[in-house]
C-alpha positions in Angstrom: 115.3 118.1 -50.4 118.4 120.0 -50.7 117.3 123.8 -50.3 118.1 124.9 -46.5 115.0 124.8 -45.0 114.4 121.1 -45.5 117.9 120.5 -44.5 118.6 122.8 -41.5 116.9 124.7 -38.8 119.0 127.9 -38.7 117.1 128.8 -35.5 119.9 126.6 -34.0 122.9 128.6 -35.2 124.6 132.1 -34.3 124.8 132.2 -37.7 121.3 132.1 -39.4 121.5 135.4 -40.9 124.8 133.9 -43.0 121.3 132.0 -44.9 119.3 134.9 -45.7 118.9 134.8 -49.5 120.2 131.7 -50.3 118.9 128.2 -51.2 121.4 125.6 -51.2 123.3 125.1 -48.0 126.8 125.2 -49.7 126.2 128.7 -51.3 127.3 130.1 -47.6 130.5 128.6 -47.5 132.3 131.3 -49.5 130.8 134.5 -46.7 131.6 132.4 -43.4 135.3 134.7 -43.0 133.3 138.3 -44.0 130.1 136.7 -41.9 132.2 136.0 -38.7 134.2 139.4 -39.0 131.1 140.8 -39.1 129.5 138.9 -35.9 131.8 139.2 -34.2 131.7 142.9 -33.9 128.5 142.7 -32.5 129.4 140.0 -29.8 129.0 141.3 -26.3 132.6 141.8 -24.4 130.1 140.8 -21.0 129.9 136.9 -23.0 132.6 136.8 -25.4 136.5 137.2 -24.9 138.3 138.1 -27.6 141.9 136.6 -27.4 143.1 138.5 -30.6 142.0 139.5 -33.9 138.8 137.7 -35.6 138.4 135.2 -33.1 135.4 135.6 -30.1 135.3 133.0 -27.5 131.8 132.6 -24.9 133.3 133.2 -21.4 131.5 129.8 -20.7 132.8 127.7 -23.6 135.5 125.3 -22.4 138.7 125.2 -24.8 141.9 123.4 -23.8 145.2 125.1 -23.7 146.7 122.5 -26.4 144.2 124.2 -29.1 145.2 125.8 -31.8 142.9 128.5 -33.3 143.0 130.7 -36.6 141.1 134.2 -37.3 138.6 134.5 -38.1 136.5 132.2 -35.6 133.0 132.3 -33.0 133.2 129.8 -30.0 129.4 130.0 -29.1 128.5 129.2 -25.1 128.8 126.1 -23.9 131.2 124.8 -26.0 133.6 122.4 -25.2 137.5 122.5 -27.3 139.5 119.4 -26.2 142.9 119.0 -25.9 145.1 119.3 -29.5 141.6 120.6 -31.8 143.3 122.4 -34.5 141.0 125.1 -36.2 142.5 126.8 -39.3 139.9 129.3 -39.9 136.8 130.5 -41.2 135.0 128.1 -38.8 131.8 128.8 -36.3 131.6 126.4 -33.1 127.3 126.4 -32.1 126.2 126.3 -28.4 127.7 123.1 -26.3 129.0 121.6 -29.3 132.2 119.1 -29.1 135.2 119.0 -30.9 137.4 116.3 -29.6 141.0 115.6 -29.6 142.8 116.0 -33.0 140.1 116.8 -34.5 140.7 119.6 -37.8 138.2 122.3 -38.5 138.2 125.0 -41.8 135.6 126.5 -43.0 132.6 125.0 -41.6 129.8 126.1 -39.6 128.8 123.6 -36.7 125.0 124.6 -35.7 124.5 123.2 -32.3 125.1 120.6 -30.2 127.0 119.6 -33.1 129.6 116.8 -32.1 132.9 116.1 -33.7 134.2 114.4 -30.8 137.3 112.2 -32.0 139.9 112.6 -34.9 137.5 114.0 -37.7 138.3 116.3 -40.2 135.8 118.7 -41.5 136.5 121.4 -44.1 134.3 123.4 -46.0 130.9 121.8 -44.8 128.0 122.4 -42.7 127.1 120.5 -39.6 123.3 120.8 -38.6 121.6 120.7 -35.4 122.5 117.6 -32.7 124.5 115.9 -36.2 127.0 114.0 -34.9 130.2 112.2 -36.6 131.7 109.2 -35.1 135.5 108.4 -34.4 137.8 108.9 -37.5 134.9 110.1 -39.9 136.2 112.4 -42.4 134.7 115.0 -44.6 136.3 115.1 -48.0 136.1 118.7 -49.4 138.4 118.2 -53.1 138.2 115.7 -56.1 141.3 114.0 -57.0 141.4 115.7 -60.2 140.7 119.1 -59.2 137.3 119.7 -61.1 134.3 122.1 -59.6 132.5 120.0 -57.0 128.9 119.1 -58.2 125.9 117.8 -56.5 124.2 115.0 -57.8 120.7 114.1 -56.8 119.1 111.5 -59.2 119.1 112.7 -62.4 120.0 116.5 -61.1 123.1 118.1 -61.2 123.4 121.3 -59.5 126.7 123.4 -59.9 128.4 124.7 -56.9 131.3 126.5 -58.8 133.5 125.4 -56.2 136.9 123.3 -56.2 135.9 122.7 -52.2 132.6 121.7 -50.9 133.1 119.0 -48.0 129.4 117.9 -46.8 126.2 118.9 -45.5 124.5 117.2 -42.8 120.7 117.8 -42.1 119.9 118.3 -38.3 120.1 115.0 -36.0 122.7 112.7 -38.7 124.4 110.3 -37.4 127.5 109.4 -39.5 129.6 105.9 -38.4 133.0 105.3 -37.3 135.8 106.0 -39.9 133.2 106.8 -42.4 134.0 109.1 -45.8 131.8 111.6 -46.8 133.3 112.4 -50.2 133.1 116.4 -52.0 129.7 117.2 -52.4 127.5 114.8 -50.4 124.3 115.7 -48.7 123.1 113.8 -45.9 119.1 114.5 -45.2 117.5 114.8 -41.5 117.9 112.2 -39.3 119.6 109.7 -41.1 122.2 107.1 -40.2 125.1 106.5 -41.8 126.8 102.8 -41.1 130.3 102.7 -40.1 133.2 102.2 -42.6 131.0 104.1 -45.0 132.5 106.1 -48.7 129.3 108.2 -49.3 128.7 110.4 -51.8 125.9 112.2 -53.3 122.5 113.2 -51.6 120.8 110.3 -49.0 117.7 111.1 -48.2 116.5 111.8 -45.0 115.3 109.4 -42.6 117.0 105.9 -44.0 119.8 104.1 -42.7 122.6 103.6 -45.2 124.3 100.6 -45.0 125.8 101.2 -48.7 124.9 103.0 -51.9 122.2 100.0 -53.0 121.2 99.5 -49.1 119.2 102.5 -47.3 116.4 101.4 -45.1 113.6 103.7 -44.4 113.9 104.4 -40.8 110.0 103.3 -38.7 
């Protein structure tokens, strides 16, 4: 359950060629900036503006003047930027996705309908199709002691070689209210995740979690 096709449609991204050859979500994270260079040179000037260097906007995506955005990025169409989003980088916005007020983006990719509509931080993760992260949820993308970010799954432990790996949420997740998705967690399809929630590791898909000995298979 943690290899990309059982976690993400990539037909719902701008960016499913970023997957080709790989098998863990997370393995991407470190191509997004040469990925969206790349892209973006191939974006149409008829349905993307390009405001300045490494960053292409759809002509139909909505973004407020109070936004602040870093190269390299992708807007796709129908996107919506509210007032004071601050992007730092490296990040790629799906079709009609939302990120809200204050909200803090680096490093991601957002597939889409993704919405991140109020005071979230997201770095270094991956957002899949229609997932969606309630007000003040939080991705947390380093350890307090520094160490390479592992993901755990039962009695697997799989490498990532990485000091920063936020979270990867499977297509249609629902994650509560001032929840914290801590370095390394996995989220499966179509789960819920309770408010006020510190997750960490790999949930399967299809539960709600109320805590880390209550997940309820969804009917």
């Amino acid at each position: 359950m943690l290899e990309i096709i059982d976690i993400l449609d990539i037909r719902h991204t701008i960016a499913a060629d970023i997957f080709d050859g790989k098998i863990y979500p997370w393995e991407v994270l470190e191509d997004i900036s040469t990925y969206i260079f790349q892209k973006g040179k191939s974006l149409s000037d008829f349905d993307y503006d390009s405001p300045s260097d490494g960053i292409w906007i759809a002509k139909d995506a909505i973004v407020a003047p109070t936004v602040s955005i870093t190269a390299p990025c992708i807007i796709d169409h129908g996107a919506e930027i509210r007032h004071s989003a601050f992007i730092r980088g490296n990040v790629i916005v799906g079709k009609n996705c939302v990120v809200g007020n204050s909200v803090e983006l680096k490093s991601v990719i957002l597939f889409d309908e993704v919405q991140v509509p109020h005071y979230n931080y997201v770095g270094d993760s991956i957002l899949g199709y229609r997932s969606h992260m309630g007000a003040g949820s939080i991705t947390s993308n380093v350890k307090s002691d520094k160490s390479l970010v592992s993901i755990k799954c039962e009695t697997k432990l799989i490498e990532t070689g990485r000091k920063k790996v936020g979270a990867v949420l499977g297509d249609f997740v629902e994650v509560g209210c001032n929840s914290v998705l801590n370095p390394g967690t996995v989220i499966g399809k179509n789960t819920i995740i309770y408010p006020l929630s510190s997750v960490r590791g790999v949930i399967p898909a299809n539960v709600i979690y109320k805590d880390k000995n209550t997940q309820i298979i969804k009917e």
